[in-house]
PDB file as gemmi writes it, atoms N, CA and C in Angstrom:
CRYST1    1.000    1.000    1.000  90.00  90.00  90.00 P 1                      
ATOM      1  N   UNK A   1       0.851  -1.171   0.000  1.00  0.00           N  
ATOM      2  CA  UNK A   1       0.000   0.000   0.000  1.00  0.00           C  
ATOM      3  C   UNK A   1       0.894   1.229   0.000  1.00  0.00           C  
ATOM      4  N   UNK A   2       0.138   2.425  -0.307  1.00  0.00           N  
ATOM      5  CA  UNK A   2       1.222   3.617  -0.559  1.00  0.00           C  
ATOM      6  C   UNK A   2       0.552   4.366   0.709  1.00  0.00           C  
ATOM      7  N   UNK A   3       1.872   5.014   1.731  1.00  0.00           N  
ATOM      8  CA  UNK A   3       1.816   5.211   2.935  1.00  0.00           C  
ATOM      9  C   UNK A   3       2.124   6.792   2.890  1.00  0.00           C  
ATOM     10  N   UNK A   4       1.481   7.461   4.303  1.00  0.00           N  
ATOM     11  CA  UNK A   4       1.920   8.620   3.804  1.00  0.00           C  
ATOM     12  C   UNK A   4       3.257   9.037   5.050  1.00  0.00           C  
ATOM     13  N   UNK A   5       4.344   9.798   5.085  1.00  0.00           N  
ATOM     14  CA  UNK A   5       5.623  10.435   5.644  1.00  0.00           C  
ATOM     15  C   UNK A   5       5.438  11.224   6.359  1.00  0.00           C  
ATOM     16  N   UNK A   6       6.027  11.440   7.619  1.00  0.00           N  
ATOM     17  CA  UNK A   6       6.070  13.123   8.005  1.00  0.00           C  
ATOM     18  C   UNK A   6       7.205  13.218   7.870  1.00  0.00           C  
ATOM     19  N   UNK A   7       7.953  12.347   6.808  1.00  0.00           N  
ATOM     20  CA  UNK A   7       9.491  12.692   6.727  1.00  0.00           C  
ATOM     21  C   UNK A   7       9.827  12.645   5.220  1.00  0.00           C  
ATOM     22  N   UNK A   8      10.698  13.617   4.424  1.00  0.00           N  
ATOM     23  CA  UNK A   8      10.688  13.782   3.296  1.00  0.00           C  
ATOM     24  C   UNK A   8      11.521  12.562   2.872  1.00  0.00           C  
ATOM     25  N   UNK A   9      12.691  12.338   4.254  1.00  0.00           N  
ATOM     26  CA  UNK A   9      13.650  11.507   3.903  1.00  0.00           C  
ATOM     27  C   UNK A   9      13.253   9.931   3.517  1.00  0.00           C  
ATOM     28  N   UNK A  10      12.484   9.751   3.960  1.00  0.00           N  
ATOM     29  CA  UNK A  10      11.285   8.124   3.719  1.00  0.00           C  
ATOM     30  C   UNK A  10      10.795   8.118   2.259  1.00  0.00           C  
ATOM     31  N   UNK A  11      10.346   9.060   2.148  1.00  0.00           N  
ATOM     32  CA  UNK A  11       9.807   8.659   0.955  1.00  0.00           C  
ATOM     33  C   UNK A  11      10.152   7.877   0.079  1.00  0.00           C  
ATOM     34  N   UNK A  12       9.721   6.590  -0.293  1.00  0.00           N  
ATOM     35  CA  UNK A  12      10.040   5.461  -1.534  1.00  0.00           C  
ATOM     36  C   UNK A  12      11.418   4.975  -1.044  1.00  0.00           C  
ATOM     37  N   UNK A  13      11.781   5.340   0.569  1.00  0.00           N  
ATOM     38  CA  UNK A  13      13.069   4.908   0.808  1.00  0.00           C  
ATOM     39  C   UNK A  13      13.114   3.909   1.865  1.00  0.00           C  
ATOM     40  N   UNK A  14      12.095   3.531   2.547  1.00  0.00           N  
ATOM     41  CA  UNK A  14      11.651   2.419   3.710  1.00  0.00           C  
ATOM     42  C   UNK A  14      10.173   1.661   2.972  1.00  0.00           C  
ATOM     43  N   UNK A  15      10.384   0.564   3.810  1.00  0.00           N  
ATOM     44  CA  UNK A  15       9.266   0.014   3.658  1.00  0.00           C  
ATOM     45  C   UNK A  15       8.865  -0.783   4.983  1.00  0.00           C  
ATOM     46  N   UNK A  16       7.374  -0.564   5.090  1.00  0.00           N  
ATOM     47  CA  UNK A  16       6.817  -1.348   6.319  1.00  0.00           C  
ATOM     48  C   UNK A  16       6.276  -2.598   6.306  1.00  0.00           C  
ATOM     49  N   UNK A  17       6.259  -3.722   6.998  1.00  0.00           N  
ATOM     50  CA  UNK A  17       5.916  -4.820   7.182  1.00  0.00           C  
ATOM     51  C   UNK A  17       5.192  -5.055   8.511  1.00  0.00           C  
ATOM     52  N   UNK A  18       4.231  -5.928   7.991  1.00  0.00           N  
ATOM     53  CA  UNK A  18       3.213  -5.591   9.576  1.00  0.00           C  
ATOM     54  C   UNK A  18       1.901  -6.660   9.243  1.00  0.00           C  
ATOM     55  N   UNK A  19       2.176  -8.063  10.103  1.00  0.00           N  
ATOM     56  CA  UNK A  19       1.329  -8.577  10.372  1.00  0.00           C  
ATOM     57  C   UNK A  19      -0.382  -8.058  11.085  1.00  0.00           C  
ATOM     58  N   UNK A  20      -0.097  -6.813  11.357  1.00  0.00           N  
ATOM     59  CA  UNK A  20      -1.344  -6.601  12.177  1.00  0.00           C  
ATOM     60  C   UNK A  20      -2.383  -5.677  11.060  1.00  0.00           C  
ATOM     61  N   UNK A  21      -2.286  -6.041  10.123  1.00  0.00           N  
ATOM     62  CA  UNK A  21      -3.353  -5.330   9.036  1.00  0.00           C  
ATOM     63  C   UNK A  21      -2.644  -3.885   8.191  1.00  0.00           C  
ATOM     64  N   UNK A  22      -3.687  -3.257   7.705  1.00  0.00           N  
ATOM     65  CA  UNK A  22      -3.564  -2.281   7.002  1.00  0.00           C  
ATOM     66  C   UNK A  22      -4.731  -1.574   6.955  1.00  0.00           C  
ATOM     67  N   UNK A  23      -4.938   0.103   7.557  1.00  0.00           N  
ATOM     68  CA  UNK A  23      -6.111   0.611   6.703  1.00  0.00           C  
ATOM     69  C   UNK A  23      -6.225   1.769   5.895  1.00  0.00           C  
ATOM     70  N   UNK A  24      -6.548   1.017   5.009  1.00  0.00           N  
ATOM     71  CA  UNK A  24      -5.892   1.816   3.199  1.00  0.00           C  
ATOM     72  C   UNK A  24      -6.762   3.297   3.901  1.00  0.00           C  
ATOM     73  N   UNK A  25      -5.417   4.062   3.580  1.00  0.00           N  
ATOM     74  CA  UNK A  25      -6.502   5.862   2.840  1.00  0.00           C  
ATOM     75  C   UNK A  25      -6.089   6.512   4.691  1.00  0.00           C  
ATOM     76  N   UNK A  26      -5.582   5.957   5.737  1.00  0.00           N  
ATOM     77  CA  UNK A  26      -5.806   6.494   7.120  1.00  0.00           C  
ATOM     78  C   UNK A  26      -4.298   7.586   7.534  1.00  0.00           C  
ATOM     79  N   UNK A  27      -3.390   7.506   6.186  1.00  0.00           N  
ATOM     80  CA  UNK A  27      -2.624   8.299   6.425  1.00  0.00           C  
ATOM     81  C   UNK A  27      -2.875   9.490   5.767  1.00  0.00           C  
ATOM     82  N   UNK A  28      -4.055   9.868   4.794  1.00  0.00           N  
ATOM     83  CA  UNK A  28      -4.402  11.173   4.103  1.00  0.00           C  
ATOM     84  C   UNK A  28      -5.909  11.072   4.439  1.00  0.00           C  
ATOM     85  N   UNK A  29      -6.296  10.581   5.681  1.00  0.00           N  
ATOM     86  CA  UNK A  29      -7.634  11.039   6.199  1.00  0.00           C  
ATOM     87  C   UNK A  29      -8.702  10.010   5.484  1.00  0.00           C  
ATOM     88  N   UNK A  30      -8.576   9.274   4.584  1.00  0.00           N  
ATOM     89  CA  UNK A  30      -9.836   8.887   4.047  1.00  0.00           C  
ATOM     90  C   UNK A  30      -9.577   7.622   4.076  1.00  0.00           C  
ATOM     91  N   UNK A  31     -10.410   6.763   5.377  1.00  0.00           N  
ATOM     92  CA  UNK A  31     -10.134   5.780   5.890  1.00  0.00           C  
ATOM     93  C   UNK A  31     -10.952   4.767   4.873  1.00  0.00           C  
ATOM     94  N   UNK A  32     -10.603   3.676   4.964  1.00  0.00           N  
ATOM     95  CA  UNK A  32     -11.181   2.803   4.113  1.00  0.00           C  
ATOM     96  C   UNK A  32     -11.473   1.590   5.293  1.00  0.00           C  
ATOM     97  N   UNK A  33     -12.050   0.582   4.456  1.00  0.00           N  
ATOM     98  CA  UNK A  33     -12.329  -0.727   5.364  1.00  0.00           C  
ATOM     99  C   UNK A  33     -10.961  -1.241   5.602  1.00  0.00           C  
ATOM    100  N   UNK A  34     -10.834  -1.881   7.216  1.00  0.00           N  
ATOM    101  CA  UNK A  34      -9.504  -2.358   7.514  1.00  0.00           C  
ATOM    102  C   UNK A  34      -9.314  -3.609   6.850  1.00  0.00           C  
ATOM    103  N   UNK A  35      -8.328  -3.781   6.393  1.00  0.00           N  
ATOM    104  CA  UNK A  35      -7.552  -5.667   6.346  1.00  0.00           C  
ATOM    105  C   UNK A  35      -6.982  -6.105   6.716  1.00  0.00           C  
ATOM    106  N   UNK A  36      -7.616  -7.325   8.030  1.00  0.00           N  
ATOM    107  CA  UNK A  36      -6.414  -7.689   8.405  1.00  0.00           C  
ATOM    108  C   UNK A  36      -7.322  -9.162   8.942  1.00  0.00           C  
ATOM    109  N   UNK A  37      -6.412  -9.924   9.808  1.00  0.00           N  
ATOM    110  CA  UNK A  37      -7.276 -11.024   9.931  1.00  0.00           C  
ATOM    111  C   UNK A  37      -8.751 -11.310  10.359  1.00  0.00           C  
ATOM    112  N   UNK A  38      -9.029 -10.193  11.471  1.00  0.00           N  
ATOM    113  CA  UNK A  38     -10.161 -10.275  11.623  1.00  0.00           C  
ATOM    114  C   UNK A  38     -11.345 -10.332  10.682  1.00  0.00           C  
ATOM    115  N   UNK A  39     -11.054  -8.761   9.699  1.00  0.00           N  
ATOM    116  CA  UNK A  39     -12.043  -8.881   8.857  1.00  0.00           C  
ATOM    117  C   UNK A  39     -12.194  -9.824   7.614  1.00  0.00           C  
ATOM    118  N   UNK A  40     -10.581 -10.167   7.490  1.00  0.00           N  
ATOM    119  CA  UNK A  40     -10.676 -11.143   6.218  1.00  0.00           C  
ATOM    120  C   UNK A  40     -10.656 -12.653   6.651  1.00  0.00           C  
ATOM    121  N   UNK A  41     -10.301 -13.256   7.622  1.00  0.00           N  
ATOM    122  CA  UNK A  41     -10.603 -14.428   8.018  1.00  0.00           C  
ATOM    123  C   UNK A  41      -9.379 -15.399   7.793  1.00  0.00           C  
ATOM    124  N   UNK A  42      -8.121 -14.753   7.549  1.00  0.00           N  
ATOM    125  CA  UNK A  42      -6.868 -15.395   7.087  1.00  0.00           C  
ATOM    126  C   UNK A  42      -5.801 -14.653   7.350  1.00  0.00           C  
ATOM    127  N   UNK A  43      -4.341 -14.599   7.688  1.00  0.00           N  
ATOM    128  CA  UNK A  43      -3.054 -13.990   8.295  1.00  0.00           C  
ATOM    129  C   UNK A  43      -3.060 -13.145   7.015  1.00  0.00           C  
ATOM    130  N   UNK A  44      -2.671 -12.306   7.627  1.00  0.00           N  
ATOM    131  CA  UNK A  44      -2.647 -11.430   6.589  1.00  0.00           C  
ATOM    132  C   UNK A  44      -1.026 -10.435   6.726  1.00  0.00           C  
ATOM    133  N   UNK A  45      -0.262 -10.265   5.561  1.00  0.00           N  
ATOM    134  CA  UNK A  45       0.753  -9.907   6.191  1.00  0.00           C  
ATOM    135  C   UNK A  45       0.691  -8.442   4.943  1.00  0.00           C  
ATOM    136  N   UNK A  46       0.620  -6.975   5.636  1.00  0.00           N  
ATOM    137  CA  UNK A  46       0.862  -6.234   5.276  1.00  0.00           C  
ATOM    138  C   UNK A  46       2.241  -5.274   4.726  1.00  0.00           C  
ATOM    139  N   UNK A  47       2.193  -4.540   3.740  1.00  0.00           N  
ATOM    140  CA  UNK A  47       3.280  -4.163   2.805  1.00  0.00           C  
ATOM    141  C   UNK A  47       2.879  -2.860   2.307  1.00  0.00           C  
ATOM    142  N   UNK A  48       4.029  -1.884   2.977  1.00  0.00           N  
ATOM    143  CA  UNK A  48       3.130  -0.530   2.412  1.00  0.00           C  
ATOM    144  C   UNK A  48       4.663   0.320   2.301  1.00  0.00           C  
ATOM    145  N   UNK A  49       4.682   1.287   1.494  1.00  0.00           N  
ATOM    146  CA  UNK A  49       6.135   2.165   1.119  1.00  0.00           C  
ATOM    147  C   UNK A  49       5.523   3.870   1.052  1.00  0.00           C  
ATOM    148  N   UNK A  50       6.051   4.670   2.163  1.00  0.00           N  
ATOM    149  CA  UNK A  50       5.784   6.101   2.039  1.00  0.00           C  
ATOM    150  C   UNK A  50       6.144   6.202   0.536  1.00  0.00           C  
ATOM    151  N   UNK A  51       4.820   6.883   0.071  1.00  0.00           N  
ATOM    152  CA  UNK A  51       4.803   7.608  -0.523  1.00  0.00           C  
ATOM    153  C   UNK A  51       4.267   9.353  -1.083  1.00  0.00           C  
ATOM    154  N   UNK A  52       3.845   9.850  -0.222  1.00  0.00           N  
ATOM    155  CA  UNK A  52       3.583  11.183  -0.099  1.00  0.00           C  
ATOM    156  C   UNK A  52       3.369  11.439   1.016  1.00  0.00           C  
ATOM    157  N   UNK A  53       3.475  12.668   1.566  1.00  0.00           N  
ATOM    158  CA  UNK A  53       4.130  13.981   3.096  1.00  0.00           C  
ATOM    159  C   UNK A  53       3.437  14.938   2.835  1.00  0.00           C  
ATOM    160  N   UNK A  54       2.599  15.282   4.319  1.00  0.00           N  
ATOM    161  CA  UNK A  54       1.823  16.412   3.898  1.00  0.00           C  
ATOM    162  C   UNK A  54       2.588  17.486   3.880  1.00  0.00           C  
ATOM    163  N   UNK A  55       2.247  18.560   3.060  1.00  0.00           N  
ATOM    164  CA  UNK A  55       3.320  19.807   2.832  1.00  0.00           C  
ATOM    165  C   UNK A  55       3.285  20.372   4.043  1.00  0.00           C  
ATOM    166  N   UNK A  56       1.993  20.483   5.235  1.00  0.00           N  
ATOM    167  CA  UNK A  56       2.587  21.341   6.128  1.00  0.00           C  
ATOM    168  C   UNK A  56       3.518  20.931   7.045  1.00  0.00           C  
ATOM    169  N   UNK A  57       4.097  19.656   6.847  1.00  0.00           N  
ATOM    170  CA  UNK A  57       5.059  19.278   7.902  1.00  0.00           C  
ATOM    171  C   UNK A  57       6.489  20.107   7.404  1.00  0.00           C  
ATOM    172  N   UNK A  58       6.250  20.713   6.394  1.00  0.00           N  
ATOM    173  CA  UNK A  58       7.389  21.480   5.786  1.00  0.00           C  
ATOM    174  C   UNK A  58       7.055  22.983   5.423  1.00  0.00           C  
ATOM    175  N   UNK A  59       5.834  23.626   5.586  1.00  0.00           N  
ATOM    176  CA  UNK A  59       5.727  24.908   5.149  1.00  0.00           C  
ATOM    177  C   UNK A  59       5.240  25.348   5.559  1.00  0.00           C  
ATOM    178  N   UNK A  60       4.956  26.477   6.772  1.00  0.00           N  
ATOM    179  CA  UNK A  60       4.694  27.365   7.149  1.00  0.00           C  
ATOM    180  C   UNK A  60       3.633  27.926   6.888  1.00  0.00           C  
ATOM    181  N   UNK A  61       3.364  27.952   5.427  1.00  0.00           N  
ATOM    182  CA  UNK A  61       2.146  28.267   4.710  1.00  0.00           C  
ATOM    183  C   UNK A  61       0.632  27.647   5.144  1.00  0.00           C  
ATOM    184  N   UNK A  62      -0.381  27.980   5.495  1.00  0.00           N  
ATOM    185  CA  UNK A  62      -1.876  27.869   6.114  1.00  0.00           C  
ATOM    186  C   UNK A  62      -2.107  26.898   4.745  1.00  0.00           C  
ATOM    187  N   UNK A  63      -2.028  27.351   3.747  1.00  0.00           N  
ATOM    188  CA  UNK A  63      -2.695  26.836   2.867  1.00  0.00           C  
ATOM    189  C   UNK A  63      -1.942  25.575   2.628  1.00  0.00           C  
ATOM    190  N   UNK A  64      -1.164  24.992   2.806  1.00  0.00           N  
ATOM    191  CA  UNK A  64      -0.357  23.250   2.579  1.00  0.00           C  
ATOM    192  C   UNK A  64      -0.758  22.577   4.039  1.00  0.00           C  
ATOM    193  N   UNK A  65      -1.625  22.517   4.774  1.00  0.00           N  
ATOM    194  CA  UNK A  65      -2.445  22.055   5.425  1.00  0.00           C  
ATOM    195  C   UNK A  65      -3.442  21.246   4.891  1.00  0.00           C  
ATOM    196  N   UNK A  66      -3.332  19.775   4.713  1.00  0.00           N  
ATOM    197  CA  UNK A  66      -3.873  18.978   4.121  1.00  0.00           C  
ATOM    198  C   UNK A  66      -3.623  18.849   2.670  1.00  0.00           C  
ATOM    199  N   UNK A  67      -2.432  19.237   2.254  1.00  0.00           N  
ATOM    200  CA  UNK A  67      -1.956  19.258   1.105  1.00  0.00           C  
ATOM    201  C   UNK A  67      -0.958  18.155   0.844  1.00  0.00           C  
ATOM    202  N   UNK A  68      -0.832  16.824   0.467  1.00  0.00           N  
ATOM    203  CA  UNK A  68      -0.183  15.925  -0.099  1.00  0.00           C  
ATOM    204  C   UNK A  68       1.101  15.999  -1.264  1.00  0.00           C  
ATOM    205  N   UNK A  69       1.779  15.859  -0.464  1.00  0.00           N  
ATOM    206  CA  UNK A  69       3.223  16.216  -1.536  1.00  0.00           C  
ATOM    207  C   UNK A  69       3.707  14.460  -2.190  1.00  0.00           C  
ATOM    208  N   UNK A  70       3.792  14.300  -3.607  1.00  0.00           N  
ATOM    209  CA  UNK A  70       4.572  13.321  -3.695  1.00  0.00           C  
ATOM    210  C   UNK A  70       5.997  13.263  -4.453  1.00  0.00           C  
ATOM    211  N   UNK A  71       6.670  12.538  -4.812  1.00  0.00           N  
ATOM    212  CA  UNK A  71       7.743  12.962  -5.430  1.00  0.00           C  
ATOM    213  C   UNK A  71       7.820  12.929  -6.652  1.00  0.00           C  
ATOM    214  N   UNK A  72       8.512  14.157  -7.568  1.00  0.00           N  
ATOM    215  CA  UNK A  72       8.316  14.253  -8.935  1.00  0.00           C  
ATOM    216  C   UNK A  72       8.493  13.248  -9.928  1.00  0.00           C  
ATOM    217  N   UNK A  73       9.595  11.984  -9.639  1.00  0.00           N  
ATOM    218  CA  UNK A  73       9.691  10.754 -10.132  1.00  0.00           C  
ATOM    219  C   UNK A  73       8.793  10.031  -9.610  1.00  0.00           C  
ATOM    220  N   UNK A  74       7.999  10.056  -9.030  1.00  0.00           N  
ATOM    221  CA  UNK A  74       6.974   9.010  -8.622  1.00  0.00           C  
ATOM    222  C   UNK A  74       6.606   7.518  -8.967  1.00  0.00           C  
ATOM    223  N   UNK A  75       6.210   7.704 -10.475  1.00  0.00           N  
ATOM    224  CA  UNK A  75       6.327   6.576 -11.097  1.00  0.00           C  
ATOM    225  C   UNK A  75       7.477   5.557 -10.926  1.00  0.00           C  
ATOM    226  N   UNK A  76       8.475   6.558 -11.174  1.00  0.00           N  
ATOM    227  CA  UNK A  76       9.758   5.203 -11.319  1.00  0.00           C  
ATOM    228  C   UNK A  76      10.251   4.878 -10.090  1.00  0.00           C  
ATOM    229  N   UNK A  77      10.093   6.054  -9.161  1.00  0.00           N  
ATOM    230  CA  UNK A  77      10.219   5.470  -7.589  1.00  0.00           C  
ATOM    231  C   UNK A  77       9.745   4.264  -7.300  1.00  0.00           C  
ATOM    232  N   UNK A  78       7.860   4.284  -7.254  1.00  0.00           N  
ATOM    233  CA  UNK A  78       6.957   3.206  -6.886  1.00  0.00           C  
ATOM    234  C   UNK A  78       7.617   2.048  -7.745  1.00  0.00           C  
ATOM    235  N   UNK A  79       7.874   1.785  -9.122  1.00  0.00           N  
ATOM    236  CA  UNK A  79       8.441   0.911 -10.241  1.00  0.00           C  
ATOM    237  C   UNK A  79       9.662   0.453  -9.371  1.00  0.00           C  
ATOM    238  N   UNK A  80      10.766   0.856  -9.101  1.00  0.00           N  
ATOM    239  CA  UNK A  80      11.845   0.583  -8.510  1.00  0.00           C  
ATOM    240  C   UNK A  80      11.440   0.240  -7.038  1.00  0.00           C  
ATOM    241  N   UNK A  81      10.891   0.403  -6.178  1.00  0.00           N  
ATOM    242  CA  UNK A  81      10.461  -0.284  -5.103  1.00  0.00           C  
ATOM    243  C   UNK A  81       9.671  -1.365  -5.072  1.00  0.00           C  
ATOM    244  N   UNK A  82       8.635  -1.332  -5.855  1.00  0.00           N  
ATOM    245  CA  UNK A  82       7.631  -2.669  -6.283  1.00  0.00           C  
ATOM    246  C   UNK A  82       8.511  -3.776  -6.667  1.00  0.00           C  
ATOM    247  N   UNK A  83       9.854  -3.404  -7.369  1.00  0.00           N  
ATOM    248  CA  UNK A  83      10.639  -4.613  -8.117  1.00  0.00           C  
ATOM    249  C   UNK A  83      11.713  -5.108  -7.239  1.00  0.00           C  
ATOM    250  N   UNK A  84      11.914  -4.164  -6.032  1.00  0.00           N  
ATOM    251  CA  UNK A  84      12.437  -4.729  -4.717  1.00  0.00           C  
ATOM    252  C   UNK A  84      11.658  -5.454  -3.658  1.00  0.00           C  
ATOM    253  N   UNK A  85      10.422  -5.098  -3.864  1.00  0.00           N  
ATOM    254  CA  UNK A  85      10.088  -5.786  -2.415  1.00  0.00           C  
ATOM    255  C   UNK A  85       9.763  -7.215  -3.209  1.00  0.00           C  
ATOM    256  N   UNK A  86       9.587  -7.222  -4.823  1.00  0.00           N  
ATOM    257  CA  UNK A  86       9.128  -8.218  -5.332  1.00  0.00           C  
ATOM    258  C   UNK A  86      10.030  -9.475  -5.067  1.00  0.00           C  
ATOM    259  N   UNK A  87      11.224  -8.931  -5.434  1.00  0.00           N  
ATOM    260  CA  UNK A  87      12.697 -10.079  -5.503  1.00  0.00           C  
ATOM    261  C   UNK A  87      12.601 -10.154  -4.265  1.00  0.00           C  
ATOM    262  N   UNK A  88      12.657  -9.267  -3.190  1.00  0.00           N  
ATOM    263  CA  UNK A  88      13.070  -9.615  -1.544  1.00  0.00           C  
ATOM    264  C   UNK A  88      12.053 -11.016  -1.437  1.00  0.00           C  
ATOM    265  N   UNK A  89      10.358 -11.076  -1.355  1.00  0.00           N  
ATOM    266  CA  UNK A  89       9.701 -12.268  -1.684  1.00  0.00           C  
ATOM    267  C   UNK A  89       9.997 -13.052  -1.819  1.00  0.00           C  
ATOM    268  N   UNK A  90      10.331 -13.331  -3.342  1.00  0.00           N  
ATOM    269  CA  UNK A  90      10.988 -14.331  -4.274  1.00  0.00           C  
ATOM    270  C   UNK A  90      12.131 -14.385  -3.645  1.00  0.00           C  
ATOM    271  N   UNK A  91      12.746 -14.279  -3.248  1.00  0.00           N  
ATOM    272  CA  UNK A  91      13.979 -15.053  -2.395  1.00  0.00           C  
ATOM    273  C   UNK A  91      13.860 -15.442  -0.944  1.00  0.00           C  
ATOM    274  N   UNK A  92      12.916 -14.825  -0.409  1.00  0.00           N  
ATOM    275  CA  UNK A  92      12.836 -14.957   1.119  1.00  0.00           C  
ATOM    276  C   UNK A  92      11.950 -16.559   0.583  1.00  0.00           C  
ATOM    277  N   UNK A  93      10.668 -16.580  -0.146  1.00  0.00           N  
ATOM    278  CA  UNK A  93      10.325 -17.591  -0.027  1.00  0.00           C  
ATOM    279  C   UNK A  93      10.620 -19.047  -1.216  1.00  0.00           C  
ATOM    280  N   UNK A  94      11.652 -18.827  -1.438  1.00  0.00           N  
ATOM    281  CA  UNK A  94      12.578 -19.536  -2.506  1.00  0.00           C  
ATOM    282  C   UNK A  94      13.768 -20.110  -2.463  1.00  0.00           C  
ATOM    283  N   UNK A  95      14.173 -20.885  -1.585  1.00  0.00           N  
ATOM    284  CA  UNK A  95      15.698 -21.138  -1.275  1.00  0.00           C  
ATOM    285  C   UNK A  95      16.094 -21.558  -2.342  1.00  0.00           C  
ATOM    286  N   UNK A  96      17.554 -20.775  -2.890  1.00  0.00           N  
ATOM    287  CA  UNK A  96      18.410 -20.960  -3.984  1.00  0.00           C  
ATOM    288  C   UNK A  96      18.303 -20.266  -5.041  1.00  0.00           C  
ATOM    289  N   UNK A  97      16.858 -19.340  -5.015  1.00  0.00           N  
ATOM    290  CA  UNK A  97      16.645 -18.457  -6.238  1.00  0.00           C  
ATOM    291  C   UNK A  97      17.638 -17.738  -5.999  1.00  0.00           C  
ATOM    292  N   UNK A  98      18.185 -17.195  -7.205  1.00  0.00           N  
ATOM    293  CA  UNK A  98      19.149 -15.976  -6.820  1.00  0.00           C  
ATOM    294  C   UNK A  98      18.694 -14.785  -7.759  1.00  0.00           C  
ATOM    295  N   UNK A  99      19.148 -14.139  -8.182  1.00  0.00           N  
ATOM    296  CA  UNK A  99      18.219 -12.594  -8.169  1.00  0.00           C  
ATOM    297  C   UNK A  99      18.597 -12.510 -10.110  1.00  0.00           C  
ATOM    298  N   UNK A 100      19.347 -13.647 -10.516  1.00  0.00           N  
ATOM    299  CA  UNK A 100      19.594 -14.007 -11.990  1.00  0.00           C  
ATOM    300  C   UNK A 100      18.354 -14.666 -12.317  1.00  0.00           C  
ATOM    301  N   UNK A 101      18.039 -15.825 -11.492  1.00  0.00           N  
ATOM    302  CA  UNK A 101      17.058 -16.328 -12.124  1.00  0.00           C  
ATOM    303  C   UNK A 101      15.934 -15.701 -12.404  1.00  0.00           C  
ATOM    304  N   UNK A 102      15.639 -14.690 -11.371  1.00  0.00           N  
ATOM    305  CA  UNK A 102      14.589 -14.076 -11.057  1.00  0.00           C  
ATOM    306  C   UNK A 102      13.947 -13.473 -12.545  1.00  0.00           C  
ATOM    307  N   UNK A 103      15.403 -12.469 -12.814  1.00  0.00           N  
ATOM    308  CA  UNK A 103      15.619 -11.465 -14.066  1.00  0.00           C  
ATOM    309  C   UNK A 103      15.495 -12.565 -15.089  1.00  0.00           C  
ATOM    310  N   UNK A 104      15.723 -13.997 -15.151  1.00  0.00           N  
ATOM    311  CA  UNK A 104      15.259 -14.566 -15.961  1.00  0.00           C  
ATOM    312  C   UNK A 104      13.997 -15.296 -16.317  1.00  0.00           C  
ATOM    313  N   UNK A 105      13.462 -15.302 -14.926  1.00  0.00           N  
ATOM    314  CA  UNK A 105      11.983 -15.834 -15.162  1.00  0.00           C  
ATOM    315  C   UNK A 105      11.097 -14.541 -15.181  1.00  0.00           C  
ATOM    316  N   UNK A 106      11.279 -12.927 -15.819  1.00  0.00           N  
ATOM    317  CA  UNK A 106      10.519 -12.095 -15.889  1.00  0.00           C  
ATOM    318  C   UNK A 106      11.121 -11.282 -16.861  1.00  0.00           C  
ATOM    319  N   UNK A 107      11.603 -11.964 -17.458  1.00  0.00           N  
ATOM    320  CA  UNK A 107      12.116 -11.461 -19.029  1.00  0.00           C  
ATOM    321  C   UNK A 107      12.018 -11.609 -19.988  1.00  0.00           C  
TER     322      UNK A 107                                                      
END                                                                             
């Protein structure tokens, strides 16, 4: 899931892991239904990477108060993190894959 920062330095640069659910939309206010075992009925292991900081944690300005900053590469950020946490997976649950094969079974 895409998470939101009060730190510029996070952004697309950590990632969280967290057996205890996820609820999409609760870091920019617009909460969604939770997921996690209770409501879905199965372990559920959550995966989420800051990706946008509200501007007023950085500006002074009244008006960047509830204002969502993301980063101008965005795309290739999220692209380049999605293809890390993907391989981290694929190897955590793969003994012996190595990160060749990987590039070869998605090429």
């Amino acid at each position: 899931d895409a998470l939101a920062s009060s730190s510029l330095e996070r952004l697309c640069r950590t990632v969280q892991i967290s057996n205890a659910g996820i609820v999409p939309g609760s870091g920019v206010g617009n909460d969604r239904a939770e997921l996690c075992e209770r409501t879905l009925g199965a372990p559920v292991i959550a995966i989420g990477v800051p990706t946008v900081v509200d501007a007023a944690n950085f500006s002074c300005d009244e008006a960047a108060r509830g204002m969502f900053v993301t980063p101008r590469d965005i795309d290739a950020s999220v692209r380049d993190i999605s293809k890390l946490i993907g391989y981290a997976i694929d190897l955590a649950l793969h003994s012996g894959l190595t990160v060749e094969d990987i590039d070869t079974l998605i090429s």
